[in-house]
VMD Tcl script that draws the C-alpha trace (Angstrom):
set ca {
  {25.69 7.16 18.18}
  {24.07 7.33 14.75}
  {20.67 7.85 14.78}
  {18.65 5.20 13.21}
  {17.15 6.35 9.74}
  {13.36 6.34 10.06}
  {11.30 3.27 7.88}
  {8.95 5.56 5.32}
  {6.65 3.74 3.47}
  {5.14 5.49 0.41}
  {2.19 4.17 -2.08}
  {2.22 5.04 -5.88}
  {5.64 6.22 -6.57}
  {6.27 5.70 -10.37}
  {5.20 9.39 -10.86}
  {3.90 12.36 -9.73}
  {4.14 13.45 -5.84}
  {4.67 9.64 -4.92}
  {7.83 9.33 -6.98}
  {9.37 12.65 -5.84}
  {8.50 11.85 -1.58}
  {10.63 8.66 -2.79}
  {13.37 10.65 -4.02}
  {13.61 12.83 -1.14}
  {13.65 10.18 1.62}
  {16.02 8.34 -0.19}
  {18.50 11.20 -0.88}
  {17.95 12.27 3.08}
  {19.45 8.28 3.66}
  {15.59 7.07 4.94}
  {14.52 3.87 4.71}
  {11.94 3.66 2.04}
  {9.23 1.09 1.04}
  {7.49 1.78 -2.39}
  {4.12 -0.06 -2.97}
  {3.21 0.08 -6.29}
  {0.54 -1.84 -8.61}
  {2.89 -1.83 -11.24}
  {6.09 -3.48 -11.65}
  {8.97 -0.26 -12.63}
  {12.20 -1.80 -13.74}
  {14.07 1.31 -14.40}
  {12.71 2.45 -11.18}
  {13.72 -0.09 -8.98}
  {17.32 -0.37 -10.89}
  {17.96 3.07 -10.13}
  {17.19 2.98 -6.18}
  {18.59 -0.63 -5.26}
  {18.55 -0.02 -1.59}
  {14.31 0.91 -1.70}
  {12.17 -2.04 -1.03}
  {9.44 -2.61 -3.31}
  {6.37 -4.14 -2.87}
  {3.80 -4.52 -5.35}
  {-0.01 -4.61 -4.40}
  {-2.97 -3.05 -5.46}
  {-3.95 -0.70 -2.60}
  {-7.71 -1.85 -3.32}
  {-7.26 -5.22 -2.29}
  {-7.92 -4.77 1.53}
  {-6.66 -8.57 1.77}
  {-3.51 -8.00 -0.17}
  {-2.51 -4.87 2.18}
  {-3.44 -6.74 5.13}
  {-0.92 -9.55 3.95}
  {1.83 -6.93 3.64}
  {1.60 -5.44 7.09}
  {0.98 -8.39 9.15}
  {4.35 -9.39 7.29}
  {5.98 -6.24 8.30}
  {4.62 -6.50 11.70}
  {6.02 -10.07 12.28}
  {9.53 -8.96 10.68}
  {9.71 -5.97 13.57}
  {9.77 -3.86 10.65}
  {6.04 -1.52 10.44}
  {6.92 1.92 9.40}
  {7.12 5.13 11.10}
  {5.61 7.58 8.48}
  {3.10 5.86 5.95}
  {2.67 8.59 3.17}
  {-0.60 7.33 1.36}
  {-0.63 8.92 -1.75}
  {-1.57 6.39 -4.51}
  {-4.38 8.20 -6.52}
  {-6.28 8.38 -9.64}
  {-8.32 11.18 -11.56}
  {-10.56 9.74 -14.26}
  {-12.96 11.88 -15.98}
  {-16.04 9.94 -15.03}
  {-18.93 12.51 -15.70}
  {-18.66 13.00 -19.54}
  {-20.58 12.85 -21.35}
  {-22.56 10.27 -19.26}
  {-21.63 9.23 -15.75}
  {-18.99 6.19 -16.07}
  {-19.73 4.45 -12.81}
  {-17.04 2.14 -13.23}
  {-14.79 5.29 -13.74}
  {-15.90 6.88 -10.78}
  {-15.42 3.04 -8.12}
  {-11.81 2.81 -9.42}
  {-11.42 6.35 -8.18}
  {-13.62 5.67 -4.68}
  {-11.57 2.43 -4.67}
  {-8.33 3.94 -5.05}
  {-8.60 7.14 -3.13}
  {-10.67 6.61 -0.49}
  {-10.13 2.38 0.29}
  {-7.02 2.24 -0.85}
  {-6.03 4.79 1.82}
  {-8.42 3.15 4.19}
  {-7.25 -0.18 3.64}
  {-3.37 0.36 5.25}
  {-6.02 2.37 7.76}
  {-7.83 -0.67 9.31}
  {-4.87 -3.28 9.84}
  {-2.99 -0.66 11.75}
  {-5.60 0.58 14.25}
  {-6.51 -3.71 14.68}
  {-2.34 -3.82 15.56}
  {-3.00 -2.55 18.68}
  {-0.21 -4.21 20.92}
  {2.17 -2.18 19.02}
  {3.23 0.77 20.95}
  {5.84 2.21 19.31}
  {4.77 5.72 17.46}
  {3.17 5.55 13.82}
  {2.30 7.96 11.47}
  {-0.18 7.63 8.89}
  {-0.53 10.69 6.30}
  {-2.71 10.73 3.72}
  {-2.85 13.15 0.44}
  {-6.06 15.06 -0.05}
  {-7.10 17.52 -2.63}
  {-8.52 21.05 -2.16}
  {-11.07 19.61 -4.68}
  {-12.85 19.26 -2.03}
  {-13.98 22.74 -1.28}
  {-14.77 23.21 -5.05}
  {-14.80 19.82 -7.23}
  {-14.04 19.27 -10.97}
  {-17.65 18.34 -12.26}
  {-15.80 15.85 -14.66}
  {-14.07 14.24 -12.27}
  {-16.99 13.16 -9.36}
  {-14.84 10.05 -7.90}
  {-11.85 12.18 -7.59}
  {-13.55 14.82 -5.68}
  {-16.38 12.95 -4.02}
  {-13.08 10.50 -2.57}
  {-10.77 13.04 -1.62}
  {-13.76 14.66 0.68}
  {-14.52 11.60 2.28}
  {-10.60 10.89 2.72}
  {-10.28 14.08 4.56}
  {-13.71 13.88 6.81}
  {-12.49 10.36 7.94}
  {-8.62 11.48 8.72}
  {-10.38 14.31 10.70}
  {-12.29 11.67 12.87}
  {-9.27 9.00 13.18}
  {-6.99 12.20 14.36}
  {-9.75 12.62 16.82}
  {-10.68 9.77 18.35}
  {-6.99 8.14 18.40}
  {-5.46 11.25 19.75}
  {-4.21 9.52 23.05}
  {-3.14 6.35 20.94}
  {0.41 5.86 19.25}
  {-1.73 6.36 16.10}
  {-1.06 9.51 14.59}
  {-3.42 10.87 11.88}
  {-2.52 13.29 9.60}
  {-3.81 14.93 5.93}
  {-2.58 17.30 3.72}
  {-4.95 19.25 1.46}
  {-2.77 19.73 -1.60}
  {-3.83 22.96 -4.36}
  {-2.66 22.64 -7.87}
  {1.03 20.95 -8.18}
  {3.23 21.02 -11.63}
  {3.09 17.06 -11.82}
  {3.30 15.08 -15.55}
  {-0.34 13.99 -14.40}
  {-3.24 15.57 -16.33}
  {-7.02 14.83 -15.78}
  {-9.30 17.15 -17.50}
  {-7.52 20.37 -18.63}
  {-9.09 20.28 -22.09}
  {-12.92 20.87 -20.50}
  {-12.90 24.00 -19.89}
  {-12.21 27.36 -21.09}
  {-7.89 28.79 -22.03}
  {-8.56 31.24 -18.74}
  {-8.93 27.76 -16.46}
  {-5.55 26.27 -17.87}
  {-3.95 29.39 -16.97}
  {-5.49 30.57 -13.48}
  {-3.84 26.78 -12.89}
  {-0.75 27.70 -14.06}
  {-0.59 31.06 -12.01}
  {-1.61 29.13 -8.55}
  {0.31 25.66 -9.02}
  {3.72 25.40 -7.31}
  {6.38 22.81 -7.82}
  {6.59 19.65 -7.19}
  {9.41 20.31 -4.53}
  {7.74 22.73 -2.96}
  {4.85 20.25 -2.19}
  {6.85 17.84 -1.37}
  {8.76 19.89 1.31}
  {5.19 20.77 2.98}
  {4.63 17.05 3.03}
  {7.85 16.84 4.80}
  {7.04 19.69 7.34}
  {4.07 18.09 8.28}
  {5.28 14.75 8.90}
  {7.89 16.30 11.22}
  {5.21 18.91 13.10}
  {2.35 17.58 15.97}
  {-0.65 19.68 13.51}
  {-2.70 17.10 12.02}
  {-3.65 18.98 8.78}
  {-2.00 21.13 6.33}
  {-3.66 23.25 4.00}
  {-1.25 24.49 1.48}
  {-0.59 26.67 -0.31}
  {-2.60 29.30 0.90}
  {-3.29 31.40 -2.45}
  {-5.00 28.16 -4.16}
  {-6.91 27.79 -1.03}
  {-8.49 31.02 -1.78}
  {-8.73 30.43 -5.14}
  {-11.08 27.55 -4.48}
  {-12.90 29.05 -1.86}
  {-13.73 32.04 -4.43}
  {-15.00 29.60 -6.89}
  {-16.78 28.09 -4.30}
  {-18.56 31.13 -3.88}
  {-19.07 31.72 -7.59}
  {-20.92 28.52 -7.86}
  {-23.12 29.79 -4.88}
  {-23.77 32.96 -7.34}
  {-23.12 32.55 -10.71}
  {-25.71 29.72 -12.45}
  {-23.79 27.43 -14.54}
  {-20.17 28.59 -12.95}
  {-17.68 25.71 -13.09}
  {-20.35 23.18 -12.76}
  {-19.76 21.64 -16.63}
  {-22.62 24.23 -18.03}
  {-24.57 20.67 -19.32}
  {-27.82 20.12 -20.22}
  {-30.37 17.28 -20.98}
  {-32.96 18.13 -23.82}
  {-35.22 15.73 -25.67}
  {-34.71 14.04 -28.97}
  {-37.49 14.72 -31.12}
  {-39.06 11.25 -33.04}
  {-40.13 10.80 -36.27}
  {-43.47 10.62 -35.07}
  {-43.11 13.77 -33.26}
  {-42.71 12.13 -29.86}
  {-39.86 12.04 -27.42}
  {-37.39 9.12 -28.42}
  {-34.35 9.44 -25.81}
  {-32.69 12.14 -24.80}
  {-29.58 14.44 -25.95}
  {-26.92 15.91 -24.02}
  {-26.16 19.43 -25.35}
  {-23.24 21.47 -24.08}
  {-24.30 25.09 -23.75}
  {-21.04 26.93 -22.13}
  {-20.99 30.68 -22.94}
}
mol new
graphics top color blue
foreach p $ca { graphics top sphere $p radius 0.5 }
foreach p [lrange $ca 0 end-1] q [lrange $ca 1 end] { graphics top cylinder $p $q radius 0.2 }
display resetview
């Protein structure tokens, strides 16, 4: 008998790791749902037998719709890959706090949103997956880019409770903490010094590569994946900088007053001072 291809649902897969997890699946004959904020035309013309379903993973209500739906069709996933993401640069040269909620809200809730409808399906029994995308950001984050670093940690510290307490459940939590990938998605290369872009380049890998450690864990019992290795120590080295070198990837920014015409203080003046 023909074993039954596996339902895979995947979020944010116009681009980046989200559309290659899509092409994979589909090429291994999966069954694939793509959730997407945007509508793709070319997308969807060129994999007719993908459903796609188009919500904003920050609209808890809007997610909740689409599973309840599943659920009553008989037709919830086996793997949920939750990688829809964003990576604003929110920290320059003020802090955008709008900015840095669409990442939070996008990250973190928009993982945690497909998170909370599944656990409150409890009568279903069958086996579910649930793997979200982290960032090794979270060892040693881009100063620029607070919501994308301060989200990713949080993503990973709550995976590493749900895998805990739902161990015995047919819940299964997994995260992978991904180093630098070759993607067409750029945040903010242009802060920092020429070395930066190309210690990057050195310690990136492909986008197939990633996508086959995705893979591997999705397949495996280990709830986390750190990978690869040689970007994990990369981070954990700057990491260690920060601890030692003042200033060290940390944006090298300073406040300094604004003299008056009076000879008082009138605001204040941000004044880059990298060496």
């Amino acid at each position: 008998m023909d074993q039954v291809p596996q339902h895979i649902l995947i979020t944010g897969t116009t681009s980046g790791i989200g559309r290659k997890l899509l092409e994979y699946y589909h090429a291994h004959g999966e069954r694939v749902t793509a959730v997407n904020r945007r509508v793709d035309e070319r997308l969807e013309a060129h994999y007719p037998s993908v459903q796609f379903k188009y919500v904003d993973v920050r609209d808890a209500k809007a997610v909740d719709t689409l599973l309840n739906e599943l659920t009553r069709a008989g037709d919830l996933p086996d793997l949920l890959v939750l990688n829809a993401g964003v990576n604003r640069v929110d920290n320059d040269p003020t802090l955008s706090l709008d900015e840095f909620r669409q990442a939070m809200e996008t990250n973190l809730f928009g993982a945690l949103n497909f998170v909370a409808p599944l656990i409150a399906l409890a009568a279903n029994s069958r086996p579910i997956r649930i793997l979200a995308v982290s960032s090794m950001t979270i060892y040693a984050g881009n100063p620029f880019c607070l919501g994308y670093s301060a989200s990713k940690k949080v993503l990973t510290y709550c995976f590493h409770a749900l895998a805990q307490m739902y161990a015995k459940t047919h819940l299964k939590f997994q995260w992978i903490v991904l180093g630098f990938v070759n993607t067409d998605i750029t945040s903010s290369g242009d802060k920092f010094p020429k070395v930066m872009s190309w210690v990057k380049t050195l310690f990136s890998v492909s986008e197939d590569k990633a996508i086959s450690a995705i893979v591997k864990l999705a397949r495996s019992s280990r709830c986390c994946l750190i990978y690869p290795w040689k970007t994990f120590f990369l981070f954990q080295g700057v990491r260690l900088a920060q601890l030692l070198i003042p200033g060290f990837y940390r944006g090298r920014k300073q406040l300094v007053p604004m003299p008056s015409s009076g000879g008082g203080v009138k605001g204040m003046e941000r004044v880059d001072t990298k060496r």
